[in-house]
C-alpha positions, 0 to 999 in steps of 0.5 A: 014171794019168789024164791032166790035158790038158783035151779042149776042150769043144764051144761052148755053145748062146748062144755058138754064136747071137752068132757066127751074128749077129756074122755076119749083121751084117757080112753086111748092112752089107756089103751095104748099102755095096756097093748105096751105090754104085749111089744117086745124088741126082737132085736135082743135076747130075752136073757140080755145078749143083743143080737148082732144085725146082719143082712139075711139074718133076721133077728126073730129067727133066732130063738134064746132057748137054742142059743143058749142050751146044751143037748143032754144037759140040763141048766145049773143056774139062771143066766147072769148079765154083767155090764161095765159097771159090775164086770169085775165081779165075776172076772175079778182081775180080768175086766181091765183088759175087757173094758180096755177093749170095748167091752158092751156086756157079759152073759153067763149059765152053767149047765150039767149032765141029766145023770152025772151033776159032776159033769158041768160047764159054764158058758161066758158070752162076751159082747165086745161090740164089733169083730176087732175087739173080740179078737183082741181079748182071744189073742190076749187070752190064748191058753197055752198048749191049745189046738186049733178048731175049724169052728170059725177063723179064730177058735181053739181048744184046750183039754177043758175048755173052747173059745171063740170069736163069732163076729161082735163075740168072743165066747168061752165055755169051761168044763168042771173037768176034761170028758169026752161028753162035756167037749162034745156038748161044748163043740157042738153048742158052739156050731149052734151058736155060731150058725144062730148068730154069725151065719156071715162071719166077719174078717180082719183084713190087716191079718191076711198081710203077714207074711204067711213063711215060718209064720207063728200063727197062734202068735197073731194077736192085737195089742189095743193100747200101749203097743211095745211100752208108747202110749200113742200105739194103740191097735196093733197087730203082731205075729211072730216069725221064726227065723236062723237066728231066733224069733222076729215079731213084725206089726202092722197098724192101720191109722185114719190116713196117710198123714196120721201113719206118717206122724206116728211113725216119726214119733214112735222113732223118736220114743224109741231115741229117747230111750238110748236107741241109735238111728241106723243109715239103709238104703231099703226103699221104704216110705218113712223108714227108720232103723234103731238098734236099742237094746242089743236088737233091732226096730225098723219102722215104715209106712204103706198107704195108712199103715204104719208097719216094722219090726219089733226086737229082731237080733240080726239086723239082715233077718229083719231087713228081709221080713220088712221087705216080704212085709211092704209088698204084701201090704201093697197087695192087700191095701186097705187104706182109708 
């Protein structure tokens, strides 16, 4: 009697096939995760700071261990990363204007001298994402009693501290106390860091506009929302004037277009109607002008290309006239309208 117990059969040539490349395909994406781990993206720091891009200035050149170290000194601290959503945990009450303004990320370290652990510094590196809103916080931010550096345009120093503005970066670096050592070490990490990061330092144009006599330039600052009390004003430079009869404060907007220029200018004139101000008749040759006296002072108000431009809170009406004047020709000068 035969058995009835089946031998099993050998595989078939297509079953054998799908095995070997089941096999294979797990082979490779084995391979693919192991050599993962070995990539990195050059274009950011390993301590979290993203590099800003700039032709001739290849990220991989720049190296974090020079970035972000003082000579003679030694770290305090690891680096601390801050972005929008825990920003105000280390500027508690600041972050507002920070995040006003753009604000992508904060990194911060302290370090202190080898010998002298009184000696320390802290390093807040601002990423603001592009140049005008580095600018908006420095100028919001400027200390008084402050003295200019020639690190970049816009850089200063008080008797503790150092800021400046390198393109997409607003930095600040703020001794334990005042010390020759420590402003050495903090002026000359800051001449690193800048030709590390901003070997093409970028430029606001709108600035080069004011009128350069009796000019404050310490004033020049850019206000980024609510302008002068009108919640449509946003982006707006300002700088103040000393003139015979006290100080003048002129602004200068640059809007998408011609168009939009005019419409705010028409409707900031009426805000300012509507609180009590009285329109005031000129023959000054000005596009879309508007003169309001309110308050005791004087706003006069035009438009260039896509600029919207004037005067904010003059006392003597003839002062303001002849600034907005100097104003206009610069402005048609200078012209950046898009």
């Amino acid at each position: 009697m035969k058995s009835t117990v089946k031998t099993p059969t050998s595989p078939g040539y297509t079953e054998t096939c799908l095995g070997v490349g089941v096999l294979l395909f797990l082979a490779l994406i084995g391979t693919l995760l192991f050599l993962r781990q070995f990539k990195y993206d050059p274009s950011v720091f390993t301590s979290g700071i993203s590099l800003y891009e700039q032709p001739g200035l290849p990220s991989s050149d720049i190296k974090p261990e020079k970035i972000l170290s003082f000579k003679d000194m030694e770290p305090l601290s690891p680096p601390e990363n801050f972005d929008k959503e825990n920003l105000s945990e280390k500027i508690n009450g600041k972050a507002e204007l920070y995040l006003s303004a753009g604000f992508k990320s904060l990194i911060c370290r302290r370090y202190k001298k080898h010998d002298n652990p009184d000696l320390w510094l802290e390093t807040f590196i601002y990423d603001m994402g592009n140049i005008m809103n580095s600018f908006a916080v420095y100028s919001m931010q400027r200390r008084e009693g402050s003295l200019d550096l020639d690190l970049t345009k816009f850089s200063y120093k008080t008797e503790n501290a150092v800021f400046f503005v390198c393109n997409n970066y607003y930095v600040e670096i703020v001794a334990s106390k005042p010390s020759g050592f420590l402003m050495g070490s903090m002026v000359a990490f800051s001449r690193d860091f800048i030709k590390k990061a901003g070997a093409m330092q970028g430029t606001i144009t709108e600035i080069n506009s004011f009128p350069t006599d009796n000019l404050d330039a310490k004033s020049i600052a850019l206000l980024t929302a609510n302008a002068f009390g009108f919640d449509r004003l946003s982006m707006v430079f300002t700088a103040d004037y000393k003139s015979r009869n006290g100080k003048i404060k002129v602004f200068i907007s640059n809007r998408e277009n011609q168009a939009q220029a005019k419409e705010l200018a028409k409707s900031y004139s009426e805000f300012l109607i509507s609180l009590g101000g009285k329109t005031i008749k000129s023959d000054m040759k000005l596009e879309d002008l508007a003169i309001i006296e309110i308050m005791d002072e004087y706003e006069i108000i035009f438009t260039n290309g896509s600029f919207l431009a004037g005067i904010h809170s003059a006392n003597v009406l003839e002062n303001a006239k002849e600034l907005a004047f100097i104003l206009n020709n610069n402005l048609k000068k200078n012209s950046h309208a898009r």
